[in-house]
C-alpha positions in Angstrom: -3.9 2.6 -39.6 -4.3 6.9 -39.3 -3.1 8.5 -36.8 -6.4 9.3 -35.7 -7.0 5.3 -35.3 -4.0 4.5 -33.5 -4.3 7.5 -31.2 -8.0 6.6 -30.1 -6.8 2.7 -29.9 -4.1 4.2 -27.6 -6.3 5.8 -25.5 -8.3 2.9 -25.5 -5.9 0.8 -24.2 -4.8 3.7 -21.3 -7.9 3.5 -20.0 -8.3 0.2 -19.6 -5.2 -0.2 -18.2 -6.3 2.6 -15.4 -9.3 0.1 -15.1 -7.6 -3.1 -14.4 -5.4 -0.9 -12.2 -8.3 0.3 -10.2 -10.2 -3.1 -9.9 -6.8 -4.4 -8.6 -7.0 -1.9 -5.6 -10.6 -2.5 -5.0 -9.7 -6.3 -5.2 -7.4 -5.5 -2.5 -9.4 -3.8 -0.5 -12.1 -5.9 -1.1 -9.8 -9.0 0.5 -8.7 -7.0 3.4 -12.6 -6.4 4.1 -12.9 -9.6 3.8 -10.4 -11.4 6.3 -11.4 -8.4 8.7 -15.0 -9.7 8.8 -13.8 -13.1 9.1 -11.8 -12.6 12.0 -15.0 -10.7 13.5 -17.3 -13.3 12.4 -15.0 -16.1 14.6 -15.2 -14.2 17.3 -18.3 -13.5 17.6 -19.2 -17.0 17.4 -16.7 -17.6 20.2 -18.8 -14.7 22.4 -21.9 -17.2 21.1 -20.4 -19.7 22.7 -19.4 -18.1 26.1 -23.1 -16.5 26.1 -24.9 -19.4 25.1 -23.0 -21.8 28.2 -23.6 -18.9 30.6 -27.3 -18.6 30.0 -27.5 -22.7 30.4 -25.8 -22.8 33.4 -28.7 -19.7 34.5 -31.0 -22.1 33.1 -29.5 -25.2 35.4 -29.4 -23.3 38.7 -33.1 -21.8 38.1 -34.3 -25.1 37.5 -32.2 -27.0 40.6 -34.7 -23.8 42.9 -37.7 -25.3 41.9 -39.7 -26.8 44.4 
């Protein structure tokens, strides 16, 4: 190989090193996102819930003052 090979291979492989380095971060981050929406996603499904039991129990008291 010339030096001019190897050096450009070298550099090659820097870079992608840097790359793998970078998506690893992002990955990370990525997976914190991640569990952070999950967590928000559960409880807004529990706020659903409450919402959802406090509008039927509107619903069964309007319907017990019907004539």
């Amino acid at each position: 190989m010339t030096e001019d090979t190897l050096q450009k291979l070298e550099q090659r492989v820097a870079d992608m090193i840097k790359l793998v380095e970078d998506m690893g971060r992002e990955n990370e981050i990525l997976r914190t996102d991640q569990q952070m929406l999950r967590q928000e996603f559960k409880s807004l499904q529990e706020k659903n819930k409450i919402a959802r039991g406090r509008v039927e129990q509107i619903v069964s008291r309007l319907k017990s003052l019907e004539p």
